[in-house]
N, CA, C and O atoms as a DFTB+ gen file, in Angstrom:
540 C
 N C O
     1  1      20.091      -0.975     -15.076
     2  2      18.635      -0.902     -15.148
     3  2      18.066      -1.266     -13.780
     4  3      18.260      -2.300     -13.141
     5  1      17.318      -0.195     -13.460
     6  2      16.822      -0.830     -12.210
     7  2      14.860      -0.877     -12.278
     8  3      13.962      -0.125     -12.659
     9  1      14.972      -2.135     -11.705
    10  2      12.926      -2.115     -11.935
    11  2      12.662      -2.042     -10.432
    12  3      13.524      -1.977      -9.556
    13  1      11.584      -2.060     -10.299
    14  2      11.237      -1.586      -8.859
    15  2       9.433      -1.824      -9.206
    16  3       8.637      -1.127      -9.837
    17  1       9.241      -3.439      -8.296
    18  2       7.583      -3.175      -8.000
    19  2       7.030      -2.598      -6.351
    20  3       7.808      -2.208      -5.480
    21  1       5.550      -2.664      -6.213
    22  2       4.753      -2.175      -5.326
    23  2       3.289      -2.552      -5.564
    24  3       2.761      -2.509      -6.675
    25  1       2.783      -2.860      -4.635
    26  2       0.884      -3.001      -4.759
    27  2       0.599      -2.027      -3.622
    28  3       0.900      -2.114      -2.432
    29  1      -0.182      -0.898      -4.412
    30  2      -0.902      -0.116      -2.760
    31  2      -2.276      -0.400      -2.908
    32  3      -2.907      -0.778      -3.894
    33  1      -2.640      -0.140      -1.708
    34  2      -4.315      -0.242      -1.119
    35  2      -4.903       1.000      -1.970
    36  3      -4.163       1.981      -1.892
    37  1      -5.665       1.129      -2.494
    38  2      -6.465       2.327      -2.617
    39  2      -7.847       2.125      -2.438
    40  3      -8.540       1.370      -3.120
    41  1      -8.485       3.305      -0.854
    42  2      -9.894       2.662      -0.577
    43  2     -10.695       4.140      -1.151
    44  3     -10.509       5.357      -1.159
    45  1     -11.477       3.346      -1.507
    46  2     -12.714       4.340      -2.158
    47  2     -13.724       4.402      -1.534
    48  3     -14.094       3.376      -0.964
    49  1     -14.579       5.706      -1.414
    50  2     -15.400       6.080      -0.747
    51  2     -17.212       6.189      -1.219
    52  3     -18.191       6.413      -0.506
    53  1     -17.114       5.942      -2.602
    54  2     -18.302       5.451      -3.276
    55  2     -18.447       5.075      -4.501
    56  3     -17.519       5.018      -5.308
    57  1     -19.750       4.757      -4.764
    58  2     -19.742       3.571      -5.952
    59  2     -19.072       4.106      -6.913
    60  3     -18.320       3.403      -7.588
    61  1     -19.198       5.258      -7.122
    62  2     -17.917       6.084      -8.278
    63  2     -17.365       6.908      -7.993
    64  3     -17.860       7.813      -7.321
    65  1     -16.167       6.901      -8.387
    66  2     -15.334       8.180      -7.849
    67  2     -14.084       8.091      -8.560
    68  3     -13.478       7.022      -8.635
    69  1     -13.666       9.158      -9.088
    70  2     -11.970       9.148      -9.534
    71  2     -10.949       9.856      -8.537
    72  3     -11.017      11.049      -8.243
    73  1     -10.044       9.010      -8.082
    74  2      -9.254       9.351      -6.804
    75  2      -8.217      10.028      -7.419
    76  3      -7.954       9.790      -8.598
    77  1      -7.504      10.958      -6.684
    78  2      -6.565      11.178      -7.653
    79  2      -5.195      10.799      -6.397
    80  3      -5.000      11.264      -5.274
    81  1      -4.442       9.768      -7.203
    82  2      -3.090       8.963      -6.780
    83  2      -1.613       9.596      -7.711
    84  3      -0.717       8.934      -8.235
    85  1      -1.775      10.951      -7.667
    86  2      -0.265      11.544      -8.352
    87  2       0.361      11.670      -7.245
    88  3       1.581      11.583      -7.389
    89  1      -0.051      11.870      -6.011
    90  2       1.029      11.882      -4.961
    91  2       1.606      10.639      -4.768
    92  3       2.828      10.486      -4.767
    93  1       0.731       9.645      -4.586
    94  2       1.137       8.303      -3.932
    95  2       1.698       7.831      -5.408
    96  3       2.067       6.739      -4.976
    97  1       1.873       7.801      -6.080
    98  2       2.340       7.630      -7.672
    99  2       4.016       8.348      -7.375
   100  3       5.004       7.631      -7.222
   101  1       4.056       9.645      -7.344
   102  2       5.348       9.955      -7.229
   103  2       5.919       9.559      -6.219
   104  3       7.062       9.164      -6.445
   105  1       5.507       9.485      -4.913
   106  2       5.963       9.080      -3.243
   107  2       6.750       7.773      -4.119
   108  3       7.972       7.636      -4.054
   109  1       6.068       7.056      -4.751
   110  2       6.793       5.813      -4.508
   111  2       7.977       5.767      -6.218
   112  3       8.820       4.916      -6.505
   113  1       7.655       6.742      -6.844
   114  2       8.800       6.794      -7.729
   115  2      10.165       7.204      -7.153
   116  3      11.243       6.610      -7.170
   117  1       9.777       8.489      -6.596
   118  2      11.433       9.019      -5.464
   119  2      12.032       7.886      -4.969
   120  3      13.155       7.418      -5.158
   121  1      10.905       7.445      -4.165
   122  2      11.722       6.190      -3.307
   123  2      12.364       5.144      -3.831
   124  3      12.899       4.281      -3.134
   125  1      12.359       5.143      -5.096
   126  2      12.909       3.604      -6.160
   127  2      14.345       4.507      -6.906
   128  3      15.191       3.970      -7.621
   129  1      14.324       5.849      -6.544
   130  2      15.583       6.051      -7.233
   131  2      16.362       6.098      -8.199
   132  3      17.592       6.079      -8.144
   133  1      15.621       6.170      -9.230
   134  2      15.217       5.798     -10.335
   135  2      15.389       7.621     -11.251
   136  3      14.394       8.127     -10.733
   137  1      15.766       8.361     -11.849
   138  2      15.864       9.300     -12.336
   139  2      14.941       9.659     -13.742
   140  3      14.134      10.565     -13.952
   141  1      15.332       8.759     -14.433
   142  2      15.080       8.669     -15.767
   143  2      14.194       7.430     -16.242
   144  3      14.892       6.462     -15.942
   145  1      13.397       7.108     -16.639
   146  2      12.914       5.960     -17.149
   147  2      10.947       5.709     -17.586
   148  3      10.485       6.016     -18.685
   149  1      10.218       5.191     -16.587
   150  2       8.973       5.025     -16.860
   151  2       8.501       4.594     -15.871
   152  3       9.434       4.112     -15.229
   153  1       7.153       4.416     -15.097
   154  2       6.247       4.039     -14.639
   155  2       5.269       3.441     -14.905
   156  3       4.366       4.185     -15.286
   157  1       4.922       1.984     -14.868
   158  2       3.548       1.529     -15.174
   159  2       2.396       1.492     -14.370
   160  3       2.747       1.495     -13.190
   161  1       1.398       1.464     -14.471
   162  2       0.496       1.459     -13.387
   163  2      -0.178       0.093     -13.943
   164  3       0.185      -0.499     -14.960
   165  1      -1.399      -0.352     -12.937
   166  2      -1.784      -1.134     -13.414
   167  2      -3.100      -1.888     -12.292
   168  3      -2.769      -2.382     -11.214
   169  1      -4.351      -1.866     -12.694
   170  2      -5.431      -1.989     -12.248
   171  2      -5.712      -3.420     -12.444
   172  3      -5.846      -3.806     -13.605
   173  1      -5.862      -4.587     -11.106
   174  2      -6.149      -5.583     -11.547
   175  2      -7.545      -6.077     -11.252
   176  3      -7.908      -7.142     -10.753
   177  1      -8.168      -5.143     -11.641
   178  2     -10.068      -4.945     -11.057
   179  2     -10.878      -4.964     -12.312
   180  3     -10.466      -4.263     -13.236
   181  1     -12.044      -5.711     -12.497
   182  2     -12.506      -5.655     -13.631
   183  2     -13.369      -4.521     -13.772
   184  3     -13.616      -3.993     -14.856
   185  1     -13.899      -4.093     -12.486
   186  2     -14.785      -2.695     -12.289
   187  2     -13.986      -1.123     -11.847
   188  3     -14.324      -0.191     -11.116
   189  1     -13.068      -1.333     -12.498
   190  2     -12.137       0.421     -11.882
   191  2     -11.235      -0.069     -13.245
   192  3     -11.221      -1.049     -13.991
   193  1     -10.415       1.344     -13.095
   194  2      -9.395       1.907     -14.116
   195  2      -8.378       2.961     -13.200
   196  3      -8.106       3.257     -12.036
   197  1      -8.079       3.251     -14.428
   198  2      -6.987       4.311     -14.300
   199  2      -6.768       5.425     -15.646
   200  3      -6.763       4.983     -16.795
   201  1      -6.602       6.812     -15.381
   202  2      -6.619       7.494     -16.440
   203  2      -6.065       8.751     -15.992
   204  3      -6.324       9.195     -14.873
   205  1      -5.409       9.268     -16.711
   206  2      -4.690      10.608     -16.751
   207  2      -5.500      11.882     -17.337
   208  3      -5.846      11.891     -18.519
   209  1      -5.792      12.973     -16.450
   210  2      -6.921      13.982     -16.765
   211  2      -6.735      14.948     -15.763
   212  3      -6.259      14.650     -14.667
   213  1      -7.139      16.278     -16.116
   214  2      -6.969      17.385     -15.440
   215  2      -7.082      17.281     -13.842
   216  3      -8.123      16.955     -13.272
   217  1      -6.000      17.566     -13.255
   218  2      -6.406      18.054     -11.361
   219  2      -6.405      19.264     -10.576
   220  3      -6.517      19.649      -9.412
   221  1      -6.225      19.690     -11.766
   222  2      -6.233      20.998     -11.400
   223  2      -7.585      22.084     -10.446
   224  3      -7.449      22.786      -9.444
   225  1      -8.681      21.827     -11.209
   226  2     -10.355      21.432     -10.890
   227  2     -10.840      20.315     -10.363
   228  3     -10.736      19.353     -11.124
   229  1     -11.427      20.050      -9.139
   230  2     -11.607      18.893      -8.998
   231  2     -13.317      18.953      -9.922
   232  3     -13.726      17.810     -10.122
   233  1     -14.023      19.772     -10.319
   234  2     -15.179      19.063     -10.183
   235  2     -14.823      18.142     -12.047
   236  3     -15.533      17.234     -12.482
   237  1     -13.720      18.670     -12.710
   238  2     -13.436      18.027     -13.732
   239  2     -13.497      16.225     -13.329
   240  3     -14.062      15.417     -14.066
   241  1     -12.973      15.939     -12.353
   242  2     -13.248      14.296     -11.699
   243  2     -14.959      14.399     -11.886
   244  3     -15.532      13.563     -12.586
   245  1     -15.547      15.246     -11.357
   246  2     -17.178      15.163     -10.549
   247  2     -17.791      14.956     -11.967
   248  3     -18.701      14.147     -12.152
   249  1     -17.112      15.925     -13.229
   250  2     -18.131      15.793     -14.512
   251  2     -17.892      14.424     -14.945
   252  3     -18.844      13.643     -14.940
   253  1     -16.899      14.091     -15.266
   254  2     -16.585      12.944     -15.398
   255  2     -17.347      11.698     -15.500
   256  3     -17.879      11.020     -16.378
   257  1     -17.105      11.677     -13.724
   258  2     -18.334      10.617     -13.047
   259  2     -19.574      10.955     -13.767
   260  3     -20.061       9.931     -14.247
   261  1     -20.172      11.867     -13.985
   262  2     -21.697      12.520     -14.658
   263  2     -21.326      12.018     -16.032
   264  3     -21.879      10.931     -16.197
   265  1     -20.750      12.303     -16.882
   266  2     -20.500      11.812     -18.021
   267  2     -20.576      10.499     -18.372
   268  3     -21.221      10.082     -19.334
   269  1     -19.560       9.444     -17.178
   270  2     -20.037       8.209     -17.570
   271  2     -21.373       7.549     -17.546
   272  3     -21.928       7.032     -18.516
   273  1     -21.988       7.652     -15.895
   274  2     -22.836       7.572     -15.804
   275  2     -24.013       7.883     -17.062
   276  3     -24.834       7.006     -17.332
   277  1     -24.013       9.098     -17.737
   278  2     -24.824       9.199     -18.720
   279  2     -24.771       8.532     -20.056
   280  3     -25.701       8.397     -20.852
   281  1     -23.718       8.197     -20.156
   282  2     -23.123       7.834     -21.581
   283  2     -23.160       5.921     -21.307
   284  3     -23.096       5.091     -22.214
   285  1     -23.275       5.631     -19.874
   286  2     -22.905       4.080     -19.766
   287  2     -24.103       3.923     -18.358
   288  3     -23.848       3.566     -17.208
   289  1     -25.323       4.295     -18.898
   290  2     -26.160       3.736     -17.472
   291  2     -26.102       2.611     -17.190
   292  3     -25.595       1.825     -17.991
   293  1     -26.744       2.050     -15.615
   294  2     -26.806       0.682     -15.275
   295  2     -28.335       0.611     -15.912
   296  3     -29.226       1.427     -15.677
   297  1     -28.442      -0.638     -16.837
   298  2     -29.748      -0.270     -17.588
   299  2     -30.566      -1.938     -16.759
   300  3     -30.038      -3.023     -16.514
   301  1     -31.979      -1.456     -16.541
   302  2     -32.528      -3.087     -16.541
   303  2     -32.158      -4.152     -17.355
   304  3     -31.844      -5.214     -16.818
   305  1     -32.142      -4.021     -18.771
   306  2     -32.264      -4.857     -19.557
   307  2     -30.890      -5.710     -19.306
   308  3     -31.028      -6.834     -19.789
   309  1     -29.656      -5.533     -18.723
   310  2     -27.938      -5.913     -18.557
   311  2     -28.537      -7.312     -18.030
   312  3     -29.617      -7.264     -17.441
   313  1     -27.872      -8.609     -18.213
   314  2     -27.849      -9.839     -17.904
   315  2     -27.251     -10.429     -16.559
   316  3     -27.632     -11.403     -15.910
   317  1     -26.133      -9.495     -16.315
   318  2     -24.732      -9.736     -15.181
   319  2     -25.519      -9.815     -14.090
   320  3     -25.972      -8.782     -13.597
   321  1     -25.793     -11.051     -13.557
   322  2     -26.289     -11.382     -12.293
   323  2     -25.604     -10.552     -11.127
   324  3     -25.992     -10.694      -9.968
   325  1     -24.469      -9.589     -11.493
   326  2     -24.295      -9.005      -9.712
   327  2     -24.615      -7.744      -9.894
   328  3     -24.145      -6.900      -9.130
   329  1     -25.654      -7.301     -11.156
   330  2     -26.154      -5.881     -11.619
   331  2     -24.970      -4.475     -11.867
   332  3     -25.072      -3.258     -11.708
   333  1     -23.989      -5.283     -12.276
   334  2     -23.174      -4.136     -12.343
   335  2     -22.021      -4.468     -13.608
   336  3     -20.808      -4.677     -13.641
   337  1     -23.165      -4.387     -14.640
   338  2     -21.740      -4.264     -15.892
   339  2     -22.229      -2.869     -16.538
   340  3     -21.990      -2.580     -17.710
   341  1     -22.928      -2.047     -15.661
   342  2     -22.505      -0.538     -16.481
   343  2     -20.944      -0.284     -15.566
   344  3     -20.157       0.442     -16.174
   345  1     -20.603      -0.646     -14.618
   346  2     -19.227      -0.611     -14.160
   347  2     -18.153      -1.193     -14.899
   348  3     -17.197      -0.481     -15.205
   349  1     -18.198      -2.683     -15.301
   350  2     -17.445      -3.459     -16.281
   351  2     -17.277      -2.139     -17.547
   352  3     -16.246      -1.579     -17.917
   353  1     -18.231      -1.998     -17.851
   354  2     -18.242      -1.445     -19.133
   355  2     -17.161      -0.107     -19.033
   356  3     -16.077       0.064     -19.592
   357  1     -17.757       0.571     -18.291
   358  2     -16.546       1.786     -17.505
   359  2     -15.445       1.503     -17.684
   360  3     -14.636       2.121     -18.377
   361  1     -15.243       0.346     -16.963
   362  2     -13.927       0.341     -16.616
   363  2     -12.935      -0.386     -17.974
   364  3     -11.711      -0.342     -17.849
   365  1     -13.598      -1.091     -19.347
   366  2     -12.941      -1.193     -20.031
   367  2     -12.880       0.291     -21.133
   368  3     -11.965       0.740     -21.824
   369  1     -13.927       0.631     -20.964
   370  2     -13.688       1.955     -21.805
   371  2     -12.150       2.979     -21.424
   372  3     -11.274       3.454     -22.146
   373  1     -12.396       2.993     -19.925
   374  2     -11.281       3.683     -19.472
   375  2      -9.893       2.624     -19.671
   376  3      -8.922       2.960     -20.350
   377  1      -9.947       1.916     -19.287
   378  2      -8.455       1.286     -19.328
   379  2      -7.932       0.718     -17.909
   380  3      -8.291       1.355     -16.919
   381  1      -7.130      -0.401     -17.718
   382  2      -6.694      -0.724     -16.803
   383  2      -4.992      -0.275     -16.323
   384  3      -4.427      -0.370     -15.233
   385  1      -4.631       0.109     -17.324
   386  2      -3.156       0.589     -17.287
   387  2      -2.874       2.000     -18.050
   388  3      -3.536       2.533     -18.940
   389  1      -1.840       2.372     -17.501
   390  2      -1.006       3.723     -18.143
   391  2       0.202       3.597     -17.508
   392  3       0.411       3.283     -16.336
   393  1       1.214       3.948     -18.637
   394  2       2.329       4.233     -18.817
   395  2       2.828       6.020     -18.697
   396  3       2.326       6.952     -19.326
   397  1       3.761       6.073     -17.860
   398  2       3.539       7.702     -17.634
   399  2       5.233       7.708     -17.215
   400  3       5.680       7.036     -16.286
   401  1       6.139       8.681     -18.172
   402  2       7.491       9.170     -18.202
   403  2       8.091       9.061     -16.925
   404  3       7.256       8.978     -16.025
   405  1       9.171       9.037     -16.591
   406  2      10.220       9.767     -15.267
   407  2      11.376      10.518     -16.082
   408  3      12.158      10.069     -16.921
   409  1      11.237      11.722     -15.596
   410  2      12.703      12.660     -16.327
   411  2      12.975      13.157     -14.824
   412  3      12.238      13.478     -13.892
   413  1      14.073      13.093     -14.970
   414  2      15.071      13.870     -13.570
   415  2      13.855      13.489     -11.905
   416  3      13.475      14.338     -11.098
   417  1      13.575      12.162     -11.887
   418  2      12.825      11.925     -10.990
   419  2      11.569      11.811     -10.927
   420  3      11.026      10.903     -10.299
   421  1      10.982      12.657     -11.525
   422  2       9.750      12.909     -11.603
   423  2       9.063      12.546     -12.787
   424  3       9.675      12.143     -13.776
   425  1       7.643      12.681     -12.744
   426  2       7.017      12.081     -13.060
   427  2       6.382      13.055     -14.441
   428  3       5.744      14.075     -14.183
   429  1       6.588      12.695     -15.683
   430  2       6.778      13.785     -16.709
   431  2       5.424      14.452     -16.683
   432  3       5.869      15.598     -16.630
   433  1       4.283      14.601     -16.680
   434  2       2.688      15.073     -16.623
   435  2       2.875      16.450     -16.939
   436  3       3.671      17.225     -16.411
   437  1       1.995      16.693     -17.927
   438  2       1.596      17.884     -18.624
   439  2       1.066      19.044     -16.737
   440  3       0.791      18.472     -15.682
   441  1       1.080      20.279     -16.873
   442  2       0.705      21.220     -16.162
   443  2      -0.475      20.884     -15.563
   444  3      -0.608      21.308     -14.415
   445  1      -1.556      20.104     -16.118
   446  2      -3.128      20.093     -15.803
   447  2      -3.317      18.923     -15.750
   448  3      -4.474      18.513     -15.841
   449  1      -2.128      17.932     -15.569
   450  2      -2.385      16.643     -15.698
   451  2      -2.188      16.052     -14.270
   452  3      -1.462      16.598     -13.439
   453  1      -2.985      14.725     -14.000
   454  2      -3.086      14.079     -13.080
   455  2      -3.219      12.826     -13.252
   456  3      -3.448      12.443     -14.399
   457  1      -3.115      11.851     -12.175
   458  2      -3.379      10.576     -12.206
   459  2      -4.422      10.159     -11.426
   460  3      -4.245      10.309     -10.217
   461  1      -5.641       9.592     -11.837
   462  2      -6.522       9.295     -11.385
   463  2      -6.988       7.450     -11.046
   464  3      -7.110       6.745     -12.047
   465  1      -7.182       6.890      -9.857
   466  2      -8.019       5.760      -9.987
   467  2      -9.551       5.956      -9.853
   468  3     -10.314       6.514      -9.064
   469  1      -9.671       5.002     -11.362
   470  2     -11.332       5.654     -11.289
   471  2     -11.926       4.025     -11.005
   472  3     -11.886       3.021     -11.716
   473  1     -12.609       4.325      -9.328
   474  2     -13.892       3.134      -8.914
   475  2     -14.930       3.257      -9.511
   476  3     -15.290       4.434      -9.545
   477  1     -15.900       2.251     -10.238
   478  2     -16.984       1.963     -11.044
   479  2     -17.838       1.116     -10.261
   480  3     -18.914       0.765     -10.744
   481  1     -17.316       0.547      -8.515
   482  2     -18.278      -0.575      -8.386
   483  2     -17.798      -0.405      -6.975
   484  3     -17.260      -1.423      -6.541
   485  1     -17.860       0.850      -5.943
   486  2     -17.399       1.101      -4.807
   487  2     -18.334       0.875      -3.875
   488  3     -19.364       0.329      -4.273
   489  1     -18.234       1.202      -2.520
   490  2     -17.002       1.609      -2.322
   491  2     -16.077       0.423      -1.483
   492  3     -16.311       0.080      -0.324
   493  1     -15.127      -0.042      -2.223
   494  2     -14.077      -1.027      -2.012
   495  2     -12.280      -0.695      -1.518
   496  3     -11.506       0.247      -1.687
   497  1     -12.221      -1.751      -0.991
   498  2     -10.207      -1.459      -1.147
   499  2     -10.089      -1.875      -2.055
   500  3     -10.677      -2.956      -2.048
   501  1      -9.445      -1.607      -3.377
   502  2      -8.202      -2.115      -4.236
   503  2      -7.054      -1.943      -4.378
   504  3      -6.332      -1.234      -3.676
   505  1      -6.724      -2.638      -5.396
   506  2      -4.814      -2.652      -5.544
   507  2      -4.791      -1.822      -6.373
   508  3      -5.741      -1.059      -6.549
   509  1      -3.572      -1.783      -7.147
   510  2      -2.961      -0.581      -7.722
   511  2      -1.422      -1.065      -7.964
   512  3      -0.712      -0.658      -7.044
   513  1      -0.733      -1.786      -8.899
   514  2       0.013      -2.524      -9.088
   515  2       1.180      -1.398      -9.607
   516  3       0.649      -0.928     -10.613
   517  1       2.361      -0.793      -9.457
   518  2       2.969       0.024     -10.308
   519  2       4.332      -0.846     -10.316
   520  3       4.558      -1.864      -9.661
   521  1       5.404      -0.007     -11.467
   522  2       6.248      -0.771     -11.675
   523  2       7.280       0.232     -12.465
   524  3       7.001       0.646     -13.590
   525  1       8.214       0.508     -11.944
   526  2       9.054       1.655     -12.047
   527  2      10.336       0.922     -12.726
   528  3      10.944       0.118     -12.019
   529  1      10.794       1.158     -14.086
   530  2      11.547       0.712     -14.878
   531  2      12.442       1.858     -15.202
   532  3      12.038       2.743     -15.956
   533  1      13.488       1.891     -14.740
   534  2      14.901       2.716     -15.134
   535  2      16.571       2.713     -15.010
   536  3      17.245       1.687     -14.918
   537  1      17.103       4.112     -15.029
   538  2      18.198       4.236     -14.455
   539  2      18.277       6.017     -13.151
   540  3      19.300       6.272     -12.515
């Protein structure tokens, strides 16, 4: 069994945005050598996530962002003295982690699938914790 950690930087370029990290996601699966097994990811930000969704299209990221935003405004009435728990809120809706296959190296993802870090409270550096469990 071999495990294999990593923390990368991921800098974001505004207050929202879903990055998409399937390259830097696989870059660092190859390199662990690892064939068969799993990948964890893992967001240790209370305002960002992570989520698996089409990359094929980017403006599918762009609706996205529009979607939350509509569905989770920053409203006056919110209490959070640093004015930003329509971000909190984001970012628990979405999730802080995903679990995503390795078969024969790679990284199992459907045809239209991608890996995204989604910033809710940019634009910042964060981490990005992964953790590659196999043989």
């Amino acid at each position: 069994m071999i495990i294999k950690n990593t923390t990368l930087n991921i800098k974001t370029d505004a207050r929202e945005t879903l990055k998409d990290i399937s390259a830097m996601v696989q870059e660092f699966v190859q390199s662990t050598g690892v064939q068969n097994g799993h990948v964890t990811l893992f967001v240790p930000h209370t305002t960002a996530g992570v989520t698996i969704n089409e990359n094929a299209d980017p403006d599918v990221a762009t609706d996205m962002v529009l979607g939350f935003n509509k569905t989770f405004p920053n409203r006056k009435e919110f209490r959070h003295m640093e004015g930003n728990s329509d971000a909190h809120i984001k970012s628990s809706v979405i999730g802080a982690s995903e679990t995503i296959l390795i078969e024969d190296g790679a990284l199992r993802l459907g045809t239209w699938q991608g890996l995204y870090f989604c910033e809710f409270d940019g634009p910042r550096t964060r981490k990005l914790v992964l953790q590659v469990m196999g043989e």
